[in-house]
VMD Tcl script that draws the C-alpha trace (Angstrom):
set ca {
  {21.25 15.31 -24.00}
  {21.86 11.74 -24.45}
  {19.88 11.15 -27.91}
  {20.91 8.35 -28.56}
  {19.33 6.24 -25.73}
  {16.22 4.55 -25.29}
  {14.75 6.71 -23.19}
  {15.81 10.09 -25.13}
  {13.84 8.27 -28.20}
  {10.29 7.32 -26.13}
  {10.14 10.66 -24.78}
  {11.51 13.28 -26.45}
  {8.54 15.79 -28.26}
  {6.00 13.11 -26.76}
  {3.87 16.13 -25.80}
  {3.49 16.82 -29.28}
  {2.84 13.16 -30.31}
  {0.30 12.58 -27.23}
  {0.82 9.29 -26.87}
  {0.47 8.46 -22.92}
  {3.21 7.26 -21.51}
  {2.82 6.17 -17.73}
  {5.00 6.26 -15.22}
  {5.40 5.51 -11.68}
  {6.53 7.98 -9.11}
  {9.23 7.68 -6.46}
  {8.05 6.42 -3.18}
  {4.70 4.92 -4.35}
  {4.27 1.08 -5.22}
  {7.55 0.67 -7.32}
  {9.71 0.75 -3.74}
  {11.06 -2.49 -3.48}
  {13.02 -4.54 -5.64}
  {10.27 -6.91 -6.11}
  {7.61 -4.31 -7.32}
  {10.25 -3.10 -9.96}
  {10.26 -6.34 -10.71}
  {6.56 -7.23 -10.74}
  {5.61 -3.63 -12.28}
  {7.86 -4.71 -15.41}
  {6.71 -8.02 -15.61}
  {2.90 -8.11 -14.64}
  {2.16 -3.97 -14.99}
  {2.54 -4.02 -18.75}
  {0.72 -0.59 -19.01}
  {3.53 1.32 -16.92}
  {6.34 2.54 -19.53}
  {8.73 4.08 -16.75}
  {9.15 2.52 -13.57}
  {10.40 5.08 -10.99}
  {12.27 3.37 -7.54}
  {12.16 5.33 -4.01}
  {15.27 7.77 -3.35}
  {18.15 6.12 -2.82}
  {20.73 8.01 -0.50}
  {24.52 7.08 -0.19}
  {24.01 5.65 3.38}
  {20.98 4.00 4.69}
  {17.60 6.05 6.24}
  {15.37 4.86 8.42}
  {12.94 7.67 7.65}
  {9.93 8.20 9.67}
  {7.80 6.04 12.08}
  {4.10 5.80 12.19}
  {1.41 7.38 10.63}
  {3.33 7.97 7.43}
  {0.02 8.89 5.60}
  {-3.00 10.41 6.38}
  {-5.94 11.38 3.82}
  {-8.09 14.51 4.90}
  {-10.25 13.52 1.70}
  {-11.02 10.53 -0.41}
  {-8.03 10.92 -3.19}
  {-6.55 13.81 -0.96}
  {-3.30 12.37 0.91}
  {-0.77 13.83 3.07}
  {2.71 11.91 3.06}
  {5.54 11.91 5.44}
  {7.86 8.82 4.80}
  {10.84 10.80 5.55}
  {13.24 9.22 2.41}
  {13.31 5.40 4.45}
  {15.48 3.59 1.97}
  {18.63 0.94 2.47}
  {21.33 3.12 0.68}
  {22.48 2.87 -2.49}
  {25.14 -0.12 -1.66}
  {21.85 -2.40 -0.50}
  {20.02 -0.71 -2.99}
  {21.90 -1.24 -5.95}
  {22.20 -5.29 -6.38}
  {18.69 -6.30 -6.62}
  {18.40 -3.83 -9.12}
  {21.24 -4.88 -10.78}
  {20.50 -8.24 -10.94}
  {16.73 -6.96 -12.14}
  {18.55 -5.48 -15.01}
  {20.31 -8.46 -16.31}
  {17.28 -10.40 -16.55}
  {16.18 -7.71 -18.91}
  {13.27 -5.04 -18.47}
  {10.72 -3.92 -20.79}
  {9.82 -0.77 -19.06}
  {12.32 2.00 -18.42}
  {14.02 2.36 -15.05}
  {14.03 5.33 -13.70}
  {16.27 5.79 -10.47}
  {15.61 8.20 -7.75}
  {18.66 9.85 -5.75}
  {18.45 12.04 -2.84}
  {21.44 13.75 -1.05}
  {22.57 16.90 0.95}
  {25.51 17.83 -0.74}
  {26.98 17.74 -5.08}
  {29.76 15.09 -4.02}
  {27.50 12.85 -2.43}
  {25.01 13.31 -5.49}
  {27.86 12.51 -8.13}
  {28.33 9.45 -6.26}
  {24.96 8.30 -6.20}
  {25.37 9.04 -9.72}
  {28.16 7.15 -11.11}
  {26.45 4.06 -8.61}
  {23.03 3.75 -10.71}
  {24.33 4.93 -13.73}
  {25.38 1.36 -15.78}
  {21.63 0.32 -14.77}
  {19.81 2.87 -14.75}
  {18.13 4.59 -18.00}
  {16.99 8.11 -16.13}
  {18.46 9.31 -12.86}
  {16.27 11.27 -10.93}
  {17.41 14.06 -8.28}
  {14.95 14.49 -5.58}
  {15.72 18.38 -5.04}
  {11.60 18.49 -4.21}
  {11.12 16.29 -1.31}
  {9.00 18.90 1.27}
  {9.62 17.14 4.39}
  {12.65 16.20 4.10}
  {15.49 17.16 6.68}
  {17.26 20.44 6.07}
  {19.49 19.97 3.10}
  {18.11 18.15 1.75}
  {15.18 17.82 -1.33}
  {12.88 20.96 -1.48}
  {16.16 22.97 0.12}
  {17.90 21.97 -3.01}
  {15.39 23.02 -5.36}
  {14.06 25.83 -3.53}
  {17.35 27.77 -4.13}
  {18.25 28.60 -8.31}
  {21.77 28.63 -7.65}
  {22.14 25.46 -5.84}
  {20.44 23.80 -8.61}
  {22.60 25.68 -10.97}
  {25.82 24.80 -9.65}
  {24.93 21.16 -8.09}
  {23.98 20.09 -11.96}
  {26.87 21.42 -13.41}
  {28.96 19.68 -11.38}
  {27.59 16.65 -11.74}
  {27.08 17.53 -15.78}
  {30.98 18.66 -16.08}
  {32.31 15.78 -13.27}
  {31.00 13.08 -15.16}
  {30.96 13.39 -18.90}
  {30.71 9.75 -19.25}
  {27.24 9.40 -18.26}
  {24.63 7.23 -20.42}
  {21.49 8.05 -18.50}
  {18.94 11.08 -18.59}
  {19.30 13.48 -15.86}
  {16.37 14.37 -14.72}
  {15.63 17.33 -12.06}
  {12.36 16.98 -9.96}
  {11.32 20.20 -9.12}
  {9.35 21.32 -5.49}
  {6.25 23.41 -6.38}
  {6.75 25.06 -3.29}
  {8.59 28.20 -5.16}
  {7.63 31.62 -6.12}
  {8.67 30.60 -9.84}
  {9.08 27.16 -10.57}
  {9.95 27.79 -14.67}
  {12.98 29.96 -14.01}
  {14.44 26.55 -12.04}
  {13.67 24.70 -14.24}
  {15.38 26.98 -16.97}
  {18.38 27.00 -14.78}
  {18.49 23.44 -14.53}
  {18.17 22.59 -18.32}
  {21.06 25.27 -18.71}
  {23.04 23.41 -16.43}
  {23.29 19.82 -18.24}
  {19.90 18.24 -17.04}
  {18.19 16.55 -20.07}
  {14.75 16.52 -18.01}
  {12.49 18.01 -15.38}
  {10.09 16.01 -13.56}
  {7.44 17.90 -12.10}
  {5.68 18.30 -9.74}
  {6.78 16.96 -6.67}
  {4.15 17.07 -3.40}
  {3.11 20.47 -2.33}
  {3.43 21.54 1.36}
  {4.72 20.56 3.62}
  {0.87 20.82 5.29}
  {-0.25 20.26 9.27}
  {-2.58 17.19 9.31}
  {-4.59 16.59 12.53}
  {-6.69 14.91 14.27}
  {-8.74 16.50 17.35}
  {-6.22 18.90 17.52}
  {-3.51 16.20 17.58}
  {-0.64 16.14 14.62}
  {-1.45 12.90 12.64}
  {2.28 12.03 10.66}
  {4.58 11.10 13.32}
  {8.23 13.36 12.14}
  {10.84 15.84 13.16}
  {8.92 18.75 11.06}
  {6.11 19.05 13.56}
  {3.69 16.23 11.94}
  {3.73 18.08 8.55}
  {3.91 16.22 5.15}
  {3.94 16.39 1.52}
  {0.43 16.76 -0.14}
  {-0.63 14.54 -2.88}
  {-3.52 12.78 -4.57}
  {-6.52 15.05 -6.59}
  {-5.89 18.42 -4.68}
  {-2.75 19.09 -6.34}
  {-3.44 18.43 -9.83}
  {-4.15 22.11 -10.44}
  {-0.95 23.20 -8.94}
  {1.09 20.38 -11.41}
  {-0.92 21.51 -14.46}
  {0.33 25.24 -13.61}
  {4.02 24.38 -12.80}
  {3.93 21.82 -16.26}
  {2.49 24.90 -18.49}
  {5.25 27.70 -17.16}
  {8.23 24.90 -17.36}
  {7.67 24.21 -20.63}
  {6.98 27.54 -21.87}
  {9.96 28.82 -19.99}
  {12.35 25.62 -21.46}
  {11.07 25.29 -24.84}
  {9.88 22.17 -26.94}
  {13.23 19.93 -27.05}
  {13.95 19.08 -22.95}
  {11.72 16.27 -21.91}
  {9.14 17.26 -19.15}
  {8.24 13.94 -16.50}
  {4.75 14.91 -15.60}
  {3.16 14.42 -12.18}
  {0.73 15.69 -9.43}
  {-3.15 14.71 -8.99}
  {-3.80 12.30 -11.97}
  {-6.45 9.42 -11.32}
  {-7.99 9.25 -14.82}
  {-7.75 9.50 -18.41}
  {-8.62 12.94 -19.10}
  {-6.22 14.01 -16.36}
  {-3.30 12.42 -18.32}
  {-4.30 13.91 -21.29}
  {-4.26 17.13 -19.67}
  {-0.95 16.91 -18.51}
  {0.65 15.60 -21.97}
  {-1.54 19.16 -23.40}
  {0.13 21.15 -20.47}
  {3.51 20.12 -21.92}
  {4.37 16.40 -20.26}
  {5.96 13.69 -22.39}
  {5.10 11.53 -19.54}
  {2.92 10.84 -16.73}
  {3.16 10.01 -13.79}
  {0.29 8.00 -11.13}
  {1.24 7.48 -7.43}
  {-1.05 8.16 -4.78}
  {-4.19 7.23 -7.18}
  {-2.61 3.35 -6.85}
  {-3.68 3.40 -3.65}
  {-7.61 3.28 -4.72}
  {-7.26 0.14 -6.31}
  {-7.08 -3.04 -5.40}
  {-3.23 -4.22 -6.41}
  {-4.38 -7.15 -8.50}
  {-5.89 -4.61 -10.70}
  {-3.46 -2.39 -11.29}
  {-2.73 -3.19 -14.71}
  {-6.26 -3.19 -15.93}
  {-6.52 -0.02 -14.27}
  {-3.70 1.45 -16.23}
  {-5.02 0.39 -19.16}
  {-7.88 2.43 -19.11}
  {-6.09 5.58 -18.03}
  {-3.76 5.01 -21.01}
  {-6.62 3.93 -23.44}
  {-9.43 5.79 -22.29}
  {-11.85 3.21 -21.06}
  {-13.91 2.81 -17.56}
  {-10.91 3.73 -15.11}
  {-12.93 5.38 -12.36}
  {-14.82 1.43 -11.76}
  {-11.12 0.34 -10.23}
  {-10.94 3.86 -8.41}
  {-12.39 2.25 -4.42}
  {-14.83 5.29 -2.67}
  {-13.85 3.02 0.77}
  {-12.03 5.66 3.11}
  {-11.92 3.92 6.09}
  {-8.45 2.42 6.22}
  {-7.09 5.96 6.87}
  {-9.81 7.02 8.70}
  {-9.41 7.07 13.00}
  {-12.07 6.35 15.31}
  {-11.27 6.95 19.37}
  {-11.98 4.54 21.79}
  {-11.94 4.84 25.51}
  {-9.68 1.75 27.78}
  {-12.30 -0.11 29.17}
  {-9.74 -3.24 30.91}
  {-6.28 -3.33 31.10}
  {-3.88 -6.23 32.14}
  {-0.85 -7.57 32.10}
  {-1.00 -11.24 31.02}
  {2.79 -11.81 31.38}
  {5.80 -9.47 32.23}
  {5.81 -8.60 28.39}
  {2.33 -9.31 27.12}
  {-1.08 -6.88 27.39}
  {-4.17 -7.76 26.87}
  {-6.03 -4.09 25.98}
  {-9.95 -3.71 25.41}
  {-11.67 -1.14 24.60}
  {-15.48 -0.20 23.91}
  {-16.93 -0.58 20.80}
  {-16.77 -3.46 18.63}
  {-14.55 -4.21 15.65}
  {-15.44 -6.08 12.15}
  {-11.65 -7.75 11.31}
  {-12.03 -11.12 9.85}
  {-8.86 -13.23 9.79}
  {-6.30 -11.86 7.50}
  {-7.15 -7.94 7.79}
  {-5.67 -5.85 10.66}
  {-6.06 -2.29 12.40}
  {-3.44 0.14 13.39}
  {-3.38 1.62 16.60}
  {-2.57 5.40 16.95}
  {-1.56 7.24 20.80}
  {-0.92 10.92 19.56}
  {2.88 12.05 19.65}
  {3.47 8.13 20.15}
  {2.80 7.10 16.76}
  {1.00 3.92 15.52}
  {1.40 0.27 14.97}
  {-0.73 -2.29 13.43}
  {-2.66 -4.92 15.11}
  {-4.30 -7.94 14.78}
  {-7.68 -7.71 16.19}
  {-7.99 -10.90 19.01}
  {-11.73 -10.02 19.54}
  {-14.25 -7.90 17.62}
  {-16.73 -7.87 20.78}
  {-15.49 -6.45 22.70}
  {-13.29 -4.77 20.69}
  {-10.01 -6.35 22.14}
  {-6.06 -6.78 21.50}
  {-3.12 -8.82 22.90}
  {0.04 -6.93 22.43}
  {3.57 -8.02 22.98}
  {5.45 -5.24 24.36}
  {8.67 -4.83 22.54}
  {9.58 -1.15 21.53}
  {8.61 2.31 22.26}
  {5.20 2.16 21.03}
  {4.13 -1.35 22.98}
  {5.58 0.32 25.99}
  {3.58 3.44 25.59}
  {0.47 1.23 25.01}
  {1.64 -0.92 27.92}
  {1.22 2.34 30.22}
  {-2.21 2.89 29.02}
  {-5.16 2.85 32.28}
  {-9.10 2.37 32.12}
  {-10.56 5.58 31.18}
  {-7.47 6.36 28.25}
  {-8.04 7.40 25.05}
  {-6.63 5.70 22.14}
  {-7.23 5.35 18.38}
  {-8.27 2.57 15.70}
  {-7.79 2.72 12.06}
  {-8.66 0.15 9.65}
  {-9.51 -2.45 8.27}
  {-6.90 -3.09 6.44}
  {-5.92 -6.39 4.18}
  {-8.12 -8.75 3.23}
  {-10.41 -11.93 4.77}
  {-8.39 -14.93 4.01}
  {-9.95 -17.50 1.04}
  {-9.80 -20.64 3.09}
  {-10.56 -23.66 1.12}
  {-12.95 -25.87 3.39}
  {-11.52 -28.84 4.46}
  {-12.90 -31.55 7.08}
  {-9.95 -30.17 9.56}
  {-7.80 -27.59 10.43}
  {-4.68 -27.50 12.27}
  {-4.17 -24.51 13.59}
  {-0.79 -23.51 15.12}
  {0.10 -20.21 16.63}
  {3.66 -18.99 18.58}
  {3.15 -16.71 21.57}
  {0.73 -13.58 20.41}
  {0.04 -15.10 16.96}
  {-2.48 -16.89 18.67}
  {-4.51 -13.85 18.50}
  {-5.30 -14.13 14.31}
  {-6.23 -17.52 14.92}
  {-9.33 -16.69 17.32}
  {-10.73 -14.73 14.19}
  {-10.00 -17.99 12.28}
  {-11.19 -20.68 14.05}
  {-14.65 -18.71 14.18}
  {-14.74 -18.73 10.85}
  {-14.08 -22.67 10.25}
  {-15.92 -23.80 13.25}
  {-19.27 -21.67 10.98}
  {-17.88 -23.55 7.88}
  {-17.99 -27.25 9.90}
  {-14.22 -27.29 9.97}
  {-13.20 -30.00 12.97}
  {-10.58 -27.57 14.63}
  {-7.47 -28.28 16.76}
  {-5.74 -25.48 18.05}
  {-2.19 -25.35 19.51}
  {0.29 -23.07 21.09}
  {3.69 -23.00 21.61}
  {4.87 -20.57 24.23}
  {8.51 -19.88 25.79}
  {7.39 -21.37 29.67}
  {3.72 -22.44 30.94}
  {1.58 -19.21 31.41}
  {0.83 -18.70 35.20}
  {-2.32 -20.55 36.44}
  {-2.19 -23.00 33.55}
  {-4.67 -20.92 30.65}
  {-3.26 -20.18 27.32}
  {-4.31 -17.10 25.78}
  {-8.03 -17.18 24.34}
  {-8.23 -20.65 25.24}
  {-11.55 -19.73 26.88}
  {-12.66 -18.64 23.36}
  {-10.33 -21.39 21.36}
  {-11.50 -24.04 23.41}
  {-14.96 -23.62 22.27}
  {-14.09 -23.76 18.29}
  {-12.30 -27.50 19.12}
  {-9.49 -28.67 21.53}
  {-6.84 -26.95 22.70}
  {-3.46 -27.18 23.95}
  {-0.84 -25.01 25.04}
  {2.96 -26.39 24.56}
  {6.20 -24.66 26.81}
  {9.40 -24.85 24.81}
  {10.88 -26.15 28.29}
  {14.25 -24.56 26.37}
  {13.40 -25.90 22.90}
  {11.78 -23.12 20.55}
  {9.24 -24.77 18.71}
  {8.57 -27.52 20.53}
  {4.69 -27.28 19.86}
  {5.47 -29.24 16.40}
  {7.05 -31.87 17.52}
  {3.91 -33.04 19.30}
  {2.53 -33.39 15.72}
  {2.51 -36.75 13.87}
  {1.27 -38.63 10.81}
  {-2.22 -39.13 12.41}
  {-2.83 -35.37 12.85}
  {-2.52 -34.69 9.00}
  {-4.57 -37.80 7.81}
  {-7.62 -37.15 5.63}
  {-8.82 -33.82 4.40}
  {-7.06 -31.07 6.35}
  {-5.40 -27.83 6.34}
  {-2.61 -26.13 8.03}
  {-2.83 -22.31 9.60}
  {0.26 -21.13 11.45}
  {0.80 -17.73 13.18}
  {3.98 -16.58 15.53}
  {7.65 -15.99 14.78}
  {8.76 -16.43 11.37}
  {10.93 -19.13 12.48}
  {8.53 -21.06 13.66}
  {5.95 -20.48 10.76}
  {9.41 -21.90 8.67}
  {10.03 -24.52 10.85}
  {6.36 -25.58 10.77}
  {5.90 -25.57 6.60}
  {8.99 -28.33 6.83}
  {7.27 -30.17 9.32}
  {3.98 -30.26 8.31}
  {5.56 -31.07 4.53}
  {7.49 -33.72 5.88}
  {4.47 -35.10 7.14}
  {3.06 -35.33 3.51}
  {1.17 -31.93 4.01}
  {0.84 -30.56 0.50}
  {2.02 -26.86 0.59}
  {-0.37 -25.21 -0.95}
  {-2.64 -26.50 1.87}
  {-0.13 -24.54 4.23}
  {-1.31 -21.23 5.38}
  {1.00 -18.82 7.18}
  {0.14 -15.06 7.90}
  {2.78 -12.66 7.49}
  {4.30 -10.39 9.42}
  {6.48 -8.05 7.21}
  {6.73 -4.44 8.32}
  {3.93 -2.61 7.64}
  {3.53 1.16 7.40}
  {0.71 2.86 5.47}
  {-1.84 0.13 5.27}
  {-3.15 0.77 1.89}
  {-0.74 -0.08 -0.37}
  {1.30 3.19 -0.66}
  {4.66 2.34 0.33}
  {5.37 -1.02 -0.87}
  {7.09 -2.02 2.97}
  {5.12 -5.26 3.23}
  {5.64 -6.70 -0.14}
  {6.11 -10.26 -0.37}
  {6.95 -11.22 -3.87}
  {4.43 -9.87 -5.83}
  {1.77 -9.57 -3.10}
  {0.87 -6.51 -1.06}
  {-0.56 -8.03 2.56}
  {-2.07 -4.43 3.72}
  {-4.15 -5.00 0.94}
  {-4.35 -8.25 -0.27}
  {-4.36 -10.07 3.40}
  {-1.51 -11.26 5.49}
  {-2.42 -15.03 4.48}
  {-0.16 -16.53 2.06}
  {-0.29 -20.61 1.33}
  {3.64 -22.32 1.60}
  {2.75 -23.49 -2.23}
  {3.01 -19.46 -2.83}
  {6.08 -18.50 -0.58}
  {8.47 -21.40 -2.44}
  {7.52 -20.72 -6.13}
  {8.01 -16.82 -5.66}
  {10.88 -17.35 -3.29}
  {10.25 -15.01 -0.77}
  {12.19 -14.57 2.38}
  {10.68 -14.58 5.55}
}
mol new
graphics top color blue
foreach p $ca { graphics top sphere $p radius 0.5 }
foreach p [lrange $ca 0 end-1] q [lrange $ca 1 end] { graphics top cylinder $p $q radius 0.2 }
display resetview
């Protein structure tokens, strides 16, 4: 037991004090370097910030749905350990480090075998203040997580040899524990006899079949099963937290996790035996610029449930029936369906085929319900194949209507399909009294000489549609000095190149950039602020919207 760190002296016997100590969890909002970052600058109220599980060599993990939530504050979780590896991994964090943190860092490993674990070790280990070794993860592939810590002597024997390998080590070892076990406590026994100076606890419980009309939601290898989380397990962590300590004793230090949205639930779990606690899927609920407030009244007892959103319907899947189907270019579908949509520029839906997995989507047109789709991986092709009469699924909204300020004009640009979030745009401004001019850049002249929505477009302002002839971008050099005079505002949409290439033209025009608007397109997985993939600097676009002003990308430097 290192007693002499840090973190050895904030949690050790903090059951006993009470004090609540939060922490995140691994794979919920802390993912990415710059939520660590923002969590220990901005999230004041989080003591320990936890990081996804970092493996020695890069995952992919799992496609499409990666969530699913049978029940509001009931999820089901497949991410399938998607991480860079620890050499991609550990810089950022590094450099993190240096700057100085407030909040503990707490660093999750996963691995298949004690070597590759050591390693992962001795990596973190200078920047770390706990390491954490996923031995609980329930969907992971066989080998790995719950197969660990499903099996006493494995534990037993891959701690000691990471204990007895490494005497050098300055961080807390911590052991997360599966609940998925006949008797969690004797584990956890064997563990703490081992070396381990902690046990976190409880990881998710499962893994559970979600579906949908008979059809497996999470898109895996296990069969569409996943890790349960969120209120329905907080009975099950309560249980495993009361026979681990018991079993252990007073001195090891117990990370508690599993179910807790509010402040009586962390007070339960520092009276089950925690010296922490832990809040993941509950994150989701609320609405990211709130997050510390939120926090605050877990940890202090005030009126937490008021951040807690009842909205389901971003995980929630409504099927609708292929109503037209064509092929605008070799590479481009337009796809509508019946039913009409809601999406406002800067929100989204994902689309979901069954064994195909999902994508999201910017909605073109909410009436009907309509989508232009550039066909460029399995998914798009799938979708691509799709005939009048098919069934196919919506989820959403997700993100958030963009805050325009109201000018006199707006330029609006868009690059091949981007053209799509503009339609929802240009409605908008057009209501406002916006004057609107609307152009896109394309790769050659589409076929009969009509740009995409320019029927729609073209009654929102004028419209133009620009070939590259061979020169990507080309659309912006048909902009001058007299385009930007007097009160106006800048929207672009396509390839991030060209959203770059347009912020440096428009600026070099004497645009101001915080009167540039460009919408996003990071990866995007869960849609509700879960996983942290669409992070751009401190903003979350699944839940905050995908517009960010120029003004925003340069002072946070964010990479597009």
């Amino acid at each position: 037991m290192r007693t002499d760190s840090k973190a050895y002296r904030a949690l050790h016997l903090n059951h006993r004090k009470g004090q609540i100590i939060l922490s995140t969890v691994s794979g919920v909002a802390s993912t990415k370097p710059e939520l660590v970052r923002h969590f220990d600058r901005d999230i004041t109220n989080i003591d320990i910030i936890t990081t996804k599980s970092f493996q020695v060599v890069a995952n992919p993990g799992n496609t499409g749905p990666v969530v699913t939530s049978p029940r509001l504050g009931d999820f089901g979780n497949s991410v399938g350990l998607r991480n860079p590896g620890m050499d991609a991994a550990y810089p950022p964090l590094a450099t993190i480090r240096k700057e100085g943190m407030r909040a503990l860092l707490n660093v999750s490993l996963s691995a298949s075998t004690k070597e590759d674990f050591l390693t992962l070790v001795k990596k973190f280990d200078d920047i770390a203040d706990l390491l954490e070794l996923n031995f609980s993860c329930p969907h992971a592939a066989k080998g790995y997580g719950a197969s660990i810590g499903s099996d006493i002597a494995a534990v037993r024997e891959f701690v000691e040899y990471i204990v007895e390998s490494y005497p050098e080590r300055k961080s807390l070892l911590v052991v997360k524990l599966t609940p998925n076990v006949p008797d969690i406590a004797s584990i956890a026994v064997a563990a703490v006899d081992a070396g381990a100076d902690a046990i976190a606890a409880i990881n998710t419980v499962g893994p559970l079949l979600y579906e949908k009309d008979g059809h497996p939601i999470l898109h895996n290898n296990v069969g569409g099963k996943g890790g349960a989380s969120g209120e329905w397990v907080k009975e099950k962590a309560l249980e495993s937290i009361r026979a681990i300590r018991k079993a252990i004793g007073e001195d090891p230090i117990i990370l508690g996790m599993g179910g807790v949205s509010t402040h009586e639930d962390a007070l339960a779990m520092i009276a089950a035996g925690a010296d922490s606690v832990g809040i993941g899927s509950a994150l989701s609920r609320v609405y990211p610029p709130s997050w510390n407030d939120y926090l605050g009244a877990v940890k202090n007892g005030l009126d937490e449930k008021s951040y807690l959103s009842d909205d389901h319907s971003a995980l929630e899947y409504e099927k609708h029936t292929v109503l037209d189907k064509f092929m605008y270019s070799d590479d481009t579908v337009v796809l509508t369906l019946d039913g009409e949509g809601h999406c406002q520029a800067g929100e989204f839906v994902f689309l979901w085929i069954p064994e195909a997995g999902e994508r999201p989507f910017s909605v073109a047109k909410n009436k009907p319900l309509s989508f232009i789709i550039k066909v460029r991986g399995p998914f798009t092709e799938k979708v691509a194949t799709l005939e009048k009469g098919d069934d196919i699924y919506v989820r959403g909204l997700c993100g958030k209507p963009i805050e325009e300020t109201v000018t006199e004009k707006a330029l609006l640009v868009g690059g091949g399909t981007g053209i799509v979030v503009l339609n929802l745009l240009a409605e908008k401004l057009h209501a406002d009294g916006t004057a609107i001019d609307t152009r896109l850049g394309v790769p050659t002249f589409p076929e009969g000489g009509k740009g995409l929505l320019e029927d729609e477009l073209g009654k929102y302002g004028s419209y133009r549609v620009v070939a590259d002839d061979g020169i990507p971008g080309r659309v912006l050099s048909t902009y001058t000095k007299n385009d930007v005079e007097g009160d106006v505002a800048v929207y672009v949409v396509g390839p991030t190149v060209l959203m770059r290439k347009a912020a440096e033209k428009f600026m070099s025009l004497g645009v101001a950039p915080e009167r540039i608007n460009i919408s996003v397109e990071t990866r995007t997985m869960c849609g509700i602020g879960m996983c942290g993939e669409c992070v751009c600097g401190d903003r979350i676009p699944c839940r905050e919207g995908t517009f960010l002003s120029w003004d925003y990308i340069l002072r946070n430097d964010v990479e597009l």
